[in-house]
N, CA and C of each residue as an Amber inpcrd file, in Angstrom:
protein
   609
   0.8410000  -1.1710000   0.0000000   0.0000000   0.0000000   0.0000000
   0.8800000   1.2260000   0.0000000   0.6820000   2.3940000  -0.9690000
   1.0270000   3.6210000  -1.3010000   0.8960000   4.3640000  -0.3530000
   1.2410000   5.4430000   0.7720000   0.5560000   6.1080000   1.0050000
   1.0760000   8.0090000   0.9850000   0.2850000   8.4280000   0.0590000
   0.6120000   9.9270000  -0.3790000   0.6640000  10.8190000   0.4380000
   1.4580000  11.7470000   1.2760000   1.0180000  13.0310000   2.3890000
   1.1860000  14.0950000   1.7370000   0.1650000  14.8140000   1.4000000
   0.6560000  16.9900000   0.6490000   0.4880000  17.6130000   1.5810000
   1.2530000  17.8360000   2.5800000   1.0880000  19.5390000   3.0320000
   1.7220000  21.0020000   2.7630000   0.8440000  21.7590000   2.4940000
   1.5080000  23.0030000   1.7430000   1.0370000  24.0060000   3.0520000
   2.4040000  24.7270000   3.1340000   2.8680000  25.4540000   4.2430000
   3.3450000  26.7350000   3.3660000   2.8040000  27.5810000   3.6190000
   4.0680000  29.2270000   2.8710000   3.9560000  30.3080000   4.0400000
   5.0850000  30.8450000   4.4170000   5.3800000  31.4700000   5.3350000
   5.9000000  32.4840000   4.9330000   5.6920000  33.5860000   5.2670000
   6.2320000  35.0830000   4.8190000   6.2980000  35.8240000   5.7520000
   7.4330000  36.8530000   6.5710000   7.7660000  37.3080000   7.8590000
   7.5090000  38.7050000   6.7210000   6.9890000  39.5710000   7.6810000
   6.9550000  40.6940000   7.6290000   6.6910000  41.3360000   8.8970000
   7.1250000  42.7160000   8.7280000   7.3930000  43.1000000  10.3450000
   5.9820000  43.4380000  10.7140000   5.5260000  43.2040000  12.1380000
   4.6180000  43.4300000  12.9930000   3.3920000  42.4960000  12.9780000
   3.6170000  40.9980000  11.0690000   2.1110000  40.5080000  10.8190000
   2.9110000  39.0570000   9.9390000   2.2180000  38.0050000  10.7110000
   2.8820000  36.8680000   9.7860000   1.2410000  36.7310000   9.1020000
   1.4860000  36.4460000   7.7050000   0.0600000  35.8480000   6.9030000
   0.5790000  34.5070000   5.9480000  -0.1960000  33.9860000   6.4090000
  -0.0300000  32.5780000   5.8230000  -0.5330000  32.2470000   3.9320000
  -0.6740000  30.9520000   3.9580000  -0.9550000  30.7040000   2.5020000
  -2.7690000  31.2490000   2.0570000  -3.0110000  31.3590000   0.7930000
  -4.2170000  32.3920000   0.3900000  -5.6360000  31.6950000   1.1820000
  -5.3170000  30.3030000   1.1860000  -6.2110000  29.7450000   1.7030000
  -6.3180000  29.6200000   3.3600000  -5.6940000  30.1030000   3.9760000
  -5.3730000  30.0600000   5.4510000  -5.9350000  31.3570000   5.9270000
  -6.5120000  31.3280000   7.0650000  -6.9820000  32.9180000   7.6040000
  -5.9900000  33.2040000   8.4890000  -5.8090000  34.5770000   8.4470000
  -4.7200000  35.6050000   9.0500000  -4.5390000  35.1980000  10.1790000
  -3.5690000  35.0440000  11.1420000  -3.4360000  35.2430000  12.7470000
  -4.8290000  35.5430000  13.2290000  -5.4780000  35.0430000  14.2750000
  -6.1990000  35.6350000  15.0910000  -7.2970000  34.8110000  14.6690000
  -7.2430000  34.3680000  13.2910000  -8.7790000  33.8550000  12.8080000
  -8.3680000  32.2120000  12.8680000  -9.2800000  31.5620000  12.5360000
  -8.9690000  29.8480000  12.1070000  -8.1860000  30.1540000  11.2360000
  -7.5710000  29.0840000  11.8330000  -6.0540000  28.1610000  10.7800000
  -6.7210000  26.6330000  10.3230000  -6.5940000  26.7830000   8.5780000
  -6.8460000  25.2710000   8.4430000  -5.7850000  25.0370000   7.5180000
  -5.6990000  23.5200000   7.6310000  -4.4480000  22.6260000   6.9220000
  -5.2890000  21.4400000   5.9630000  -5.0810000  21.2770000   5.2510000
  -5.4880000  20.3460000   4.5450000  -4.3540000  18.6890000   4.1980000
  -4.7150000  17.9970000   4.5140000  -3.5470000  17.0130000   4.2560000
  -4.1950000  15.5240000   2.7920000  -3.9570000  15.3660000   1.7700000
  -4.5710000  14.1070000   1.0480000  -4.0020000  12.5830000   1.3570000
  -4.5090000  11.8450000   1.2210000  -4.0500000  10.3230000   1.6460000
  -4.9210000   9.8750000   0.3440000  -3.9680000   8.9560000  -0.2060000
  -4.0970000   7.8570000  -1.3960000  -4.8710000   6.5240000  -0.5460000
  -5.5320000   5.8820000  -0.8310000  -5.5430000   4.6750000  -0.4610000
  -5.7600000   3.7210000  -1.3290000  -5.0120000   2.5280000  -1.2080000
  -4.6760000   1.4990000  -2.7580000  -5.3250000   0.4510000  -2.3990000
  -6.3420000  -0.1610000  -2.8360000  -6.6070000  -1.4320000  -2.8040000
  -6.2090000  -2.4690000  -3.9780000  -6.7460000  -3.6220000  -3.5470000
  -6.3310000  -4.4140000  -5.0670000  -7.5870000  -5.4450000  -4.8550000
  -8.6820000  -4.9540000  -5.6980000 -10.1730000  -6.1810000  -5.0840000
  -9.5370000  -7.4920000  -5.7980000 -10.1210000  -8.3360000  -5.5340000
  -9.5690000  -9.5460000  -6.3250000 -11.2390000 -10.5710000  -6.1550000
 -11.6640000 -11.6100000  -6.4960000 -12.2370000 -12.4750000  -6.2680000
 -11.8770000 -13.8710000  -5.3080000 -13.0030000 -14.0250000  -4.8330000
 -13.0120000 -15.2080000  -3.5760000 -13.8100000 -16.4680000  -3.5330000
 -13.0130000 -17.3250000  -2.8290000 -14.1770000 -18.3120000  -3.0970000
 -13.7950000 -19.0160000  -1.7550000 -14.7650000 -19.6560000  -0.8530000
 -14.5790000 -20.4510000   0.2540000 -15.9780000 -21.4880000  -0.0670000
 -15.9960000 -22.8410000   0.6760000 -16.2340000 -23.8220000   0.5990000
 -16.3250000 -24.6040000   2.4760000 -17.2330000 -24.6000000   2.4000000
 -17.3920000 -24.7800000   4.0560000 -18.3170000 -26.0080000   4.4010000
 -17.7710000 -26.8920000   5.1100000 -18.0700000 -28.3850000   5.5700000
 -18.3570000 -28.2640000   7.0540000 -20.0990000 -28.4470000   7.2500000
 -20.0570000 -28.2270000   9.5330000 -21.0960000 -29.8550000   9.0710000
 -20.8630000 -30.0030000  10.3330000 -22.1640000 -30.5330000  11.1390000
 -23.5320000 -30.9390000  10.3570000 -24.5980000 -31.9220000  10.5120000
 -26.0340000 -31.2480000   9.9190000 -26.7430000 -31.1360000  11.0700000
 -27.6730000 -30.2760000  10.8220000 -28.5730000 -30.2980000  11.3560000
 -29.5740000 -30.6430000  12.2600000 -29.9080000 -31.6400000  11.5170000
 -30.9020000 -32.8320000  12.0000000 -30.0610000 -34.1990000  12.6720000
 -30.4360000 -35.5410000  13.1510000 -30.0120000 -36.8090000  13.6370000
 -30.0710000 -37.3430000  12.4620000 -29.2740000 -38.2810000  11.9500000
 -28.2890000 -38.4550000  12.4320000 -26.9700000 -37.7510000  11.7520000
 -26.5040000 -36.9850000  13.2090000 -25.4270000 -36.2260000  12.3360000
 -24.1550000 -36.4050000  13.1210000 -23.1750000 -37.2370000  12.6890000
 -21.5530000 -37.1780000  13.4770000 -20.9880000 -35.5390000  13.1750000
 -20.2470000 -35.3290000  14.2540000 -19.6860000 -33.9240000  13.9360000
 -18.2730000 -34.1990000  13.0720000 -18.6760000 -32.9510000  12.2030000
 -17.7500000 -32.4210000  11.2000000 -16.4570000 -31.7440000  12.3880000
 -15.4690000 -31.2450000  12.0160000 -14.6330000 -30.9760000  12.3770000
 -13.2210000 -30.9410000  11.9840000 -12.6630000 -29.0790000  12.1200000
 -12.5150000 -28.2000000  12.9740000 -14.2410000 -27.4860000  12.8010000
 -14.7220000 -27.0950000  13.6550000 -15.5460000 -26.1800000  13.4010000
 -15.2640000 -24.1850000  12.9290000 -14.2280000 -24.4950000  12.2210000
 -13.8590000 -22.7300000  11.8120000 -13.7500000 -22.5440000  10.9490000
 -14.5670000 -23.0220000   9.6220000 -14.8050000 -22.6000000   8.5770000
 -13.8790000 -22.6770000   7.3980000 -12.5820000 -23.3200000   7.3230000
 -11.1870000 -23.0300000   7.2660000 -11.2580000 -24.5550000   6.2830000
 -11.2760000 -25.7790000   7.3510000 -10.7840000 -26.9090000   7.3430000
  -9.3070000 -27.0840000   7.1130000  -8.6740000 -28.4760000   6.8820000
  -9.2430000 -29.3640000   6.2570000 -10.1750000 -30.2500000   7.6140000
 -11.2580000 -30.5660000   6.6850000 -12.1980000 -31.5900000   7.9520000
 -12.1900000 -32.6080000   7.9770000 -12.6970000 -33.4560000   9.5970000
 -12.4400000 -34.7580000   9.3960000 -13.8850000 -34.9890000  10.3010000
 -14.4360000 -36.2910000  10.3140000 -15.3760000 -37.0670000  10.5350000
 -15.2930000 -38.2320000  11.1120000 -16.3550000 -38.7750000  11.9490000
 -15.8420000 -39.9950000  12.7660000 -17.2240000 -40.2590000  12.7430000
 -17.3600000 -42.0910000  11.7980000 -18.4000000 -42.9160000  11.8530000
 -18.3070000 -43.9480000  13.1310000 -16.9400000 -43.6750000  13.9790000
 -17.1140000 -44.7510000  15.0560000 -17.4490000 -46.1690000  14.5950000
 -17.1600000 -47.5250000  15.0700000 -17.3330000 -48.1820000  14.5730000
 -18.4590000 -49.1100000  13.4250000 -17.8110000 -49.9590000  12.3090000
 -18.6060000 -49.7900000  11.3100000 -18.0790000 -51.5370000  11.2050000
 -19.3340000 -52.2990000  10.6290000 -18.9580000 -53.4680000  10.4530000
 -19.9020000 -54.2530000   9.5800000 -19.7620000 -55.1290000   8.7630000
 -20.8150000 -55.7830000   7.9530000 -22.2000000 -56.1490000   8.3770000
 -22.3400000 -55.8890000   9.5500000 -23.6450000 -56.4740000  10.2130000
 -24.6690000 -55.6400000  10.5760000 -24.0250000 -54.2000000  10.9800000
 -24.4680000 -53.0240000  11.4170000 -24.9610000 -53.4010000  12.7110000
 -24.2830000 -53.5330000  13.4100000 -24.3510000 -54.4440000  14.8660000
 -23.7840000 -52.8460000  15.9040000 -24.3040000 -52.7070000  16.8640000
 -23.6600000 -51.9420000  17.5950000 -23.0360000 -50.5230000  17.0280000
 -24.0330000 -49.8960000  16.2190000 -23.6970000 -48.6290000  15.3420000
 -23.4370000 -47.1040000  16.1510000 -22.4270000 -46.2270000  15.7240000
 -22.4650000 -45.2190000  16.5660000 -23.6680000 -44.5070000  16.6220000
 -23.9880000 -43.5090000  17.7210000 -25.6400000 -42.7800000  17.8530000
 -25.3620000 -42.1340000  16.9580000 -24.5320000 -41.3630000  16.3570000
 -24.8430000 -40.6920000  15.1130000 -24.3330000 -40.8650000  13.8610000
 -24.9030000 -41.9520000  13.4090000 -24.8610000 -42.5200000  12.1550000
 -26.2530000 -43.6180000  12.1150000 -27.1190000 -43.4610000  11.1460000
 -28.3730000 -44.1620000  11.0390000 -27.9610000 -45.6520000   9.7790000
 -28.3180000 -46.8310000  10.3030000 -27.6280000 -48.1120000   9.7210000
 -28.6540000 -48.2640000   8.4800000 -28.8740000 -49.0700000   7.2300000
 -29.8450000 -49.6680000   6.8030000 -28.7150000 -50.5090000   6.0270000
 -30.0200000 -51.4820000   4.6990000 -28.9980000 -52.5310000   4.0530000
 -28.3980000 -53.2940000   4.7850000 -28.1070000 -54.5910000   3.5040000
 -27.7300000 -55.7470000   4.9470000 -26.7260000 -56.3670000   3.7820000
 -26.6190000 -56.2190000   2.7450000 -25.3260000 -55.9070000   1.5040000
 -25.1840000 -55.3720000   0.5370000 -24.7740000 -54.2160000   0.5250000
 -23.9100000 -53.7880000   2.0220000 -24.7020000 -53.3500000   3.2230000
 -24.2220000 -52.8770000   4.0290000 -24.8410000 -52.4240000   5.3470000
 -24.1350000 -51.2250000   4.8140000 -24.6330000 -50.0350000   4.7550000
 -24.7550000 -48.3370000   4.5800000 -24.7490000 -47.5800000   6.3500000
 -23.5770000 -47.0070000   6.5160000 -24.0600000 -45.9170000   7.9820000
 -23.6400000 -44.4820000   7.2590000 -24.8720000 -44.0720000   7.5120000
 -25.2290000 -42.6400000   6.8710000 -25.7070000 -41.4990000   7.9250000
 -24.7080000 -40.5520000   7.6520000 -24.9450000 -39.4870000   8.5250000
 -24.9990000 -37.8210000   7.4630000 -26.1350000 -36.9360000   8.7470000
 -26.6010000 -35.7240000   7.6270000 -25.2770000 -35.0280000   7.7470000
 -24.5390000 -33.8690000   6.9770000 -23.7470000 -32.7300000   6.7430000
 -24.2600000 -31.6320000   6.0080000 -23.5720000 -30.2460000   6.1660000
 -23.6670000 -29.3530000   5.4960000 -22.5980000 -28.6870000   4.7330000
 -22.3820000 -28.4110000   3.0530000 -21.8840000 -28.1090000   2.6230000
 -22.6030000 -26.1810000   2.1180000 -21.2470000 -25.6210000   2.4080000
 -21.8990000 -23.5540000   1.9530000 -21.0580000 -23.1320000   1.3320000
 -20.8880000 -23.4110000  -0.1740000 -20.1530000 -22.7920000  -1.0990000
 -20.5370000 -20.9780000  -0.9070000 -19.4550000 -20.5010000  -0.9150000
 -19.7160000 -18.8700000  -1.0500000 -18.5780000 -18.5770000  -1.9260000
 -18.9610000 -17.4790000  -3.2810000 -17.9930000 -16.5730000  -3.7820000
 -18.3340000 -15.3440000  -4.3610000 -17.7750000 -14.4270000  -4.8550000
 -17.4550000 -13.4110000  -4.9750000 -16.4390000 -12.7790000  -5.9190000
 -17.0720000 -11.7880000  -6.4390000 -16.2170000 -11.2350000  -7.6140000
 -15.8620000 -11.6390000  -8.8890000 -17.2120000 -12.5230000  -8.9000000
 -17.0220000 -13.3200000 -10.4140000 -18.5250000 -12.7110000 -11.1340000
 -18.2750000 -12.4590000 -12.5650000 -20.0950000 -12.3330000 -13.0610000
 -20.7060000 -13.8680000 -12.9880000 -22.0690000 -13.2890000 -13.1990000
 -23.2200000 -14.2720000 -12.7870000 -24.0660000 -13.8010000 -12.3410000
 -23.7440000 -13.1290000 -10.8730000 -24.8080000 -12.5840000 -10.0850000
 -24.6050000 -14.0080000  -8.9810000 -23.5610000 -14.3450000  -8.7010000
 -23.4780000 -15.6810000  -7.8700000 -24.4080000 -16.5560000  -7.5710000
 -25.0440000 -16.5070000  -9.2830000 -26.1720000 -18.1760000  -9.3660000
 -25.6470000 -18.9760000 -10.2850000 -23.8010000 -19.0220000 -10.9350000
 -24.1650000 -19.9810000 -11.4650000 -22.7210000 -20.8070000 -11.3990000
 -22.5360000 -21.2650000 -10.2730000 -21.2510000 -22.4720000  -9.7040000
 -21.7530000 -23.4460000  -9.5140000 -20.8380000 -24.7320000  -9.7220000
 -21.1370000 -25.6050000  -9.4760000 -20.1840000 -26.6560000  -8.8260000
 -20.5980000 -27.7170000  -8.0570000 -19.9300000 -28.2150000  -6.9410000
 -19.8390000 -29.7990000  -7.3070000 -18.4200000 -30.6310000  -6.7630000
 -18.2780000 -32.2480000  -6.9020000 -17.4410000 -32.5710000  -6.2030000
 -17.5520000 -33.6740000  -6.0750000 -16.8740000 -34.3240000  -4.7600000
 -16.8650000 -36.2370000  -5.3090000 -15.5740000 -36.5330000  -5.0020000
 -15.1320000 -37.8250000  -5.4520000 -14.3600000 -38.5290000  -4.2350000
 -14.1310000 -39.3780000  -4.2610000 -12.7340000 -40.0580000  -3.5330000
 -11.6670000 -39.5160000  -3.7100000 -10.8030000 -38.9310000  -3.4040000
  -9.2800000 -38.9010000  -3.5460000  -8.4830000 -39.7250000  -2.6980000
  -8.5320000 -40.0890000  -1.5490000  -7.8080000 -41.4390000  -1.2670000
  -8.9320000 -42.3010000  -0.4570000  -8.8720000 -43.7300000  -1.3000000
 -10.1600000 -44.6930000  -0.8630000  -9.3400000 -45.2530000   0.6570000
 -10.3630000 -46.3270000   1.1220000 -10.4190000 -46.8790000   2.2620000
  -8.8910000 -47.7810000   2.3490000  -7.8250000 -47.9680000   3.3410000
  -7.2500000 -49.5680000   2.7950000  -7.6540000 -50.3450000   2.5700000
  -8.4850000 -50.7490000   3.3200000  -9.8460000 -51.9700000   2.9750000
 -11.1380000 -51.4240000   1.6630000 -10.3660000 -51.1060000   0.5620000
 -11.5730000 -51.0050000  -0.1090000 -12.2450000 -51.6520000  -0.6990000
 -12.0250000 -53.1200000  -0.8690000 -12.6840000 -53.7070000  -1.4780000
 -14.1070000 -54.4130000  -0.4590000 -14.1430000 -53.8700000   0.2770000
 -15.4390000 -53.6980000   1.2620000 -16.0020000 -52.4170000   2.1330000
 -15.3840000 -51.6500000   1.9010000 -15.0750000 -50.2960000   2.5600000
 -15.4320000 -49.1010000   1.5820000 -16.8950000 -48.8000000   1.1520000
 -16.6020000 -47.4390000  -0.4620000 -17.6100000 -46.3990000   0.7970000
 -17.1770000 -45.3640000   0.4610000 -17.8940000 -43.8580000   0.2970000
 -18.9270000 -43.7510000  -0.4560000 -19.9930000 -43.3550000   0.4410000
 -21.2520000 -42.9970000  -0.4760000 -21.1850000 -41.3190000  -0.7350000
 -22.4100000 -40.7000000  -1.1550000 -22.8980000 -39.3570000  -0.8110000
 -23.8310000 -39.1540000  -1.6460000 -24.8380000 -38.6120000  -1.3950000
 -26.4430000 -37.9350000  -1.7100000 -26.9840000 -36.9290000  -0.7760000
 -28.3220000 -36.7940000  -1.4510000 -28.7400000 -35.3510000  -1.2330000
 -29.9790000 -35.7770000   0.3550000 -29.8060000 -36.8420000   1.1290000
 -30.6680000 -37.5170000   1.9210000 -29.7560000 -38.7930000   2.6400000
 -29.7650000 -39.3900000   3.7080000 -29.2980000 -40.5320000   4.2280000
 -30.1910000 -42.0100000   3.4850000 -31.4330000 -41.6830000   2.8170000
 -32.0400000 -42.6450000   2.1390000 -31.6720000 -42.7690000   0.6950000
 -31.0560000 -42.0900000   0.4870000 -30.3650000 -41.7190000  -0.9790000
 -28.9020000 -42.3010000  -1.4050000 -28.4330000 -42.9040000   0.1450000
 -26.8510000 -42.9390000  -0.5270000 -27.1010000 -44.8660000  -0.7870000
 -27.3980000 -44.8610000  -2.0550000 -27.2420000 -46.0990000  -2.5190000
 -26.3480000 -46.5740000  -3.4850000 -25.6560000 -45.5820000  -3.8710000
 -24.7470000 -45.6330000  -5.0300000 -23.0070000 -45.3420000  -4.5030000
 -22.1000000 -45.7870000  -4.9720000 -20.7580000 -45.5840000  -4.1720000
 -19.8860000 -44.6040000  -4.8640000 -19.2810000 -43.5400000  -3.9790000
 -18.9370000 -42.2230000  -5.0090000 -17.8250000 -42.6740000  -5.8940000
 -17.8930000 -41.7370000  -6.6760000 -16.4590000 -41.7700000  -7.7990000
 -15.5130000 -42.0130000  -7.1430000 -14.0680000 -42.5050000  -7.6860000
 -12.9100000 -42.3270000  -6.8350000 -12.1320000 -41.6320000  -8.0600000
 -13.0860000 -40.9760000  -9.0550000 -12.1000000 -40.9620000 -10.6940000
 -12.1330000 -38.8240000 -10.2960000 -11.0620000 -38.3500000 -10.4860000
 -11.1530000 -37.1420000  -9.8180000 -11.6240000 -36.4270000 -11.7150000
 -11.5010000 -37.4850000 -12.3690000 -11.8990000 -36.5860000 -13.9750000
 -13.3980000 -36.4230000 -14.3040000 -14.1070000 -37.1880000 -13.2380000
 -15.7500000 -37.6490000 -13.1900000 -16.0020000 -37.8460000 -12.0340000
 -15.8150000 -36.9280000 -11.3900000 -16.6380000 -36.7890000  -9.9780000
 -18.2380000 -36.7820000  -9.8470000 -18.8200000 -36.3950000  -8.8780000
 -20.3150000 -36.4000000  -8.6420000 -20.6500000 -34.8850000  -8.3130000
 -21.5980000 -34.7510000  -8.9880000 -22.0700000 -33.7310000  -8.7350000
 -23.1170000 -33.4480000  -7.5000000 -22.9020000 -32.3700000  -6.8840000
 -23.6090000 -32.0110000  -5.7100000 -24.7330000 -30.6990000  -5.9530000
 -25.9980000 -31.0940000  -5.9250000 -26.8440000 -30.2350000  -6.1010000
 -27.4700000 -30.0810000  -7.1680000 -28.7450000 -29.7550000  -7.8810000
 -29.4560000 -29.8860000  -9.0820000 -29.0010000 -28.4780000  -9.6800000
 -27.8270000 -28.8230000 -10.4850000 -27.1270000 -27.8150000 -11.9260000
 -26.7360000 -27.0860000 -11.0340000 -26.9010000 -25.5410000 -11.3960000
 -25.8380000 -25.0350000 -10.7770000 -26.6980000 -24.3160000  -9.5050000
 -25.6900000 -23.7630000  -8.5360000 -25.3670000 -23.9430000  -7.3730000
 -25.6650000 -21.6530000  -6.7300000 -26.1630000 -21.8070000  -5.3490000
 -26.0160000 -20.3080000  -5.3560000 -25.3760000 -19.8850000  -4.1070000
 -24.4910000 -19.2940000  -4.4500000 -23.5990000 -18.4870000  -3.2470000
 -24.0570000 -18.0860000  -2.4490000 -23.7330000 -18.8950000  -1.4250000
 -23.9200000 -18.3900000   0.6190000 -25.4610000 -19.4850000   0.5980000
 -25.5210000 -20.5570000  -0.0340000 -26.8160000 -21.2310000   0.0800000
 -25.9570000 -22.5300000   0.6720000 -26.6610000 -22.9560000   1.7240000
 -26.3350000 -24.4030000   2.2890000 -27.0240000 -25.2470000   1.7450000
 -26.1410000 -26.3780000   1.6330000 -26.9740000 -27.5980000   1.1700000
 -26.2200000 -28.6320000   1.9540000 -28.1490000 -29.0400000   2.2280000
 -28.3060000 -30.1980000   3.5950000 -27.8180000 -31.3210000   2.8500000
 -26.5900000 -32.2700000   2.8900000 -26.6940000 -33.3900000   2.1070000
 -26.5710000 -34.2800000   3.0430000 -26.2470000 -35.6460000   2.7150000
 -25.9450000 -37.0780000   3.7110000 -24.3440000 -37.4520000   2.9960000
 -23.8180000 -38.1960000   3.7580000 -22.3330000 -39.0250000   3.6430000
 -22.7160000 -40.1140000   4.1030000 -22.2170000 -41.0330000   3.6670000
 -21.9180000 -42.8870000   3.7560000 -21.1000000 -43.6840000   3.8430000
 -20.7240000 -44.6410000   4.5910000 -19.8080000 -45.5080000   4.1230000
 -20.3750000 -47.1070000   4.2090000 -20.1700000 -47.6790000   3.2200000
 -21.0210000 -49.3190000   3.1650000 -20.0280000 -49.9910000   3.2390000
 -20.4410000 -50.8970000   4.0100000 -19.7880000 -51.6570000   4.3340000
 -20.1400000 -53.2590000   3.9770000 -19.4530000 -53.8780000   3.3910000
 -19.9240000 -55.3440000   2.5540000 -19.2550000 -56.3910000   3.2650000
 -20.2700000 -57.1510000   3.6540000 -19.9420000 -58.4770000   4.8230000
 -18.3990000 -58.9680000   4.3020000 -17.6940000 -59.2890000   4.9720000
 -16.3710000 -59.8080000   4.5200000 -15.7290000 -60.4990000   5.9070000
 -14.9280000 -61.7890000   5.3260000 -14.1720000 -62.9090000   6.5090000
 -12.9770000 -62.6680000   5.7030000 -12.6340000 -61.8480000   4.7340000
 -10.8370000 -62.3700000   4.2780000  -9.8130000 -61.3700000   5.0220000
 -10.2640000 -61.0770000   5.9740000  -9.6780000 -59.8200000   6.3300000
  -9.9250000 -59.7540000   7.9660000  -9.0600000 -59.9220000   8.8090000
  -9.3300000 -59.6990000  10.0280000  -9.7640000 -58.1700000  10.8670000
 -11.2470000 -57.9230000  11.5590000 -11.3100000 -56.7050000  11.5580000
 -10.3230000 -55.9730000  13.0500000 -10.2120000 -57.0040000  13.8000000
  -9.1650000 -56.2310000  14.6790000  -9.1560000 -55.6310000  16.4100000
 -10.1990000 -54.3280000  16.4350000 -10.2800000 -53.6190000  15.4940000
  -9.4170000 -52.8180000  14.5370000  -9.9030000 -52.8170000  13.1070000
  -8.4110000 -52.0020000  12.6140000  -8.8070000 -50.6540000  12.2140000
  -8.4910000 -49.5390000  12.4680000  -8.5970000 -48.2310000  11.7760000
  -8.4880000 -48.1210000  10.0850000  -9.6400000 -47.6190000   9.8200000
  -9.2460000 -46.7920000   7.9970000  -9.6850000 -45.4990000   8.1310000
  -9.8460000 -45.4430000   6.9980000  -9.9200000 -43.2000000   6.6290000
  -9.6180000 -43.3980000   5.1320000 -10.5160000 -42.6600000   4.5350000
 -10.7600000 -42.1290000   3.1820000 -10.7990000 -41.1050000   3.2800000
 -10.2030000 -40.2800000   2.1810000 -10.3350000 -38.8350000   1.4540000
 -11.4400000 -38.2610000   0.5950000 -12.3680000 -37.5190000   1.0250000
 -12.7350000 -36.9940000  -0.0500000 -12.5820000 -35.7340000   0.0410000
 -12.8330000 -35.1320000  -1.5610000 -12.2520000 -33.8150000  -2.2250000
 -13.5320000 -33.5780000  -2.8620000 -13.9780000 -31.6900000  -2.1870000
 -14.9580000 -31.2090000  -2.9440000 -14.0930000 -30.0800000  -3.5150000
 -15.2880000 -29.9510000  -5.0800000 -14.2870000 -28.5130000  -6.0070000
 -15.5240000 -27.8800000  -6.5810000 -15.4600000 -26.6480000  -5.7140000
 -16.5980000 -25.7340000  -6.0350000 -15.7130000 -24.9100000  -7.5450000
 -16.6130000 -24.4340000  -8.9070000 -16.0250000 -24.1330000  -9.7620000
 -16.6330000 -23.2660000 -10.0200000 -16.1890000 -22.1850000 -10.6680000
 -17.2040000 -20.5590000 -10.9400000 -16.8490000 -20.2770000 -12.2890000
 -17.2720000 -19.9770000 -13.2490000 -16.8670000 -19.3980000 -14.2980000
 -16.2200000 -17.6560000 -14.3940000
């Protein structure tokens, strides 16, 4: 940032009377100064993408809660049977067995034309389960919805939301993970974690 200062000062001694510049009043009266300041911005365009909590039951918490991320999620234990499911994750299916919990996704941007109605949002796998060959990621627009297992192809992701999408609008969706009866694999218990990657896009 620039920042410009003008002050103009003229001083002239003469005996018995100092008078200042034309714009200044004589001794005795107001004195004013004038000073200018530049101020530089540089607007640019923005875009944030924000993952909390849902709403409603069943919802595991999202987390960090500061708007920022990166976020992470905890289905608590998950097993082919849907036996002993965490309270917030709702079970159905029996192959696979599906535990589905609500989230909120709030694309917001700025400084793009449109009138910020016309982005659009996807979300794929970027790193699957170790156990994936029983272990996939769902996601839909409902916890009764996630019947299908997301992309893991980042060139054909899934789309989130019917066409395009409007800035500072939440959308209530569901997350999944199914789980498909399996003995080749001892469960342990053993820890996994999958990646997924959302990419809000603006023209």
């Amino acid at each position: 940032m620039t920042l410009l200062l003008v002050v103009a000062i003229a001083i002239a001694a003469v005996p018995a009377l100092a008078e200042e510049s034309s714009n200044v009043a004589l001794a005795g009266g107001t004195h004013t100064q004038t000073s200018a300041l530049t101020v530089n911005v540089s607007y640019v365009n923005a875009m944030r993408l924000v993952l909390a909590t849902g709403a409603g039951a069943p919802n595991c918490a999202i987390t960090p809660a500061n708007n920022t991320g990166p976020y992470s999620i905890d289905f608590g234990q998950v097993n082919g049977l849907g036996v002993s499911p965490s309270a917030c994750v709702a079970v159905s299916g029996t192959n696979p067995v599906v535990y589905g919990t609500n989230y909120k996704v709030t694309p917001t941007w700025t400084g793009f034309l449109g009138g910020g109605t016309n982005g659009t949002l996807t979300v794929y796998v970027s790193t699957v389960f170790t156990n994936n060959t029983f272990l996939k990621m769902r996601e839909a627009a409902n916890v009764a919805g996630l019947t299908t297992d997301l992309s893991t192809n980042s060139a054909a992701p899934q789309s989130i939301g019917a066409g395009n999408i409007v800035s500072g609008t939440t959308l209530n969706r569901a997350l999944g993970v199914a789980v498909t009866p399996d003995n080749t694999v001892a469960a342990g218990p053993t820890a996994d974690s999958a990646v997924v990657t959302y990419t809000l896009t603006v023209p």
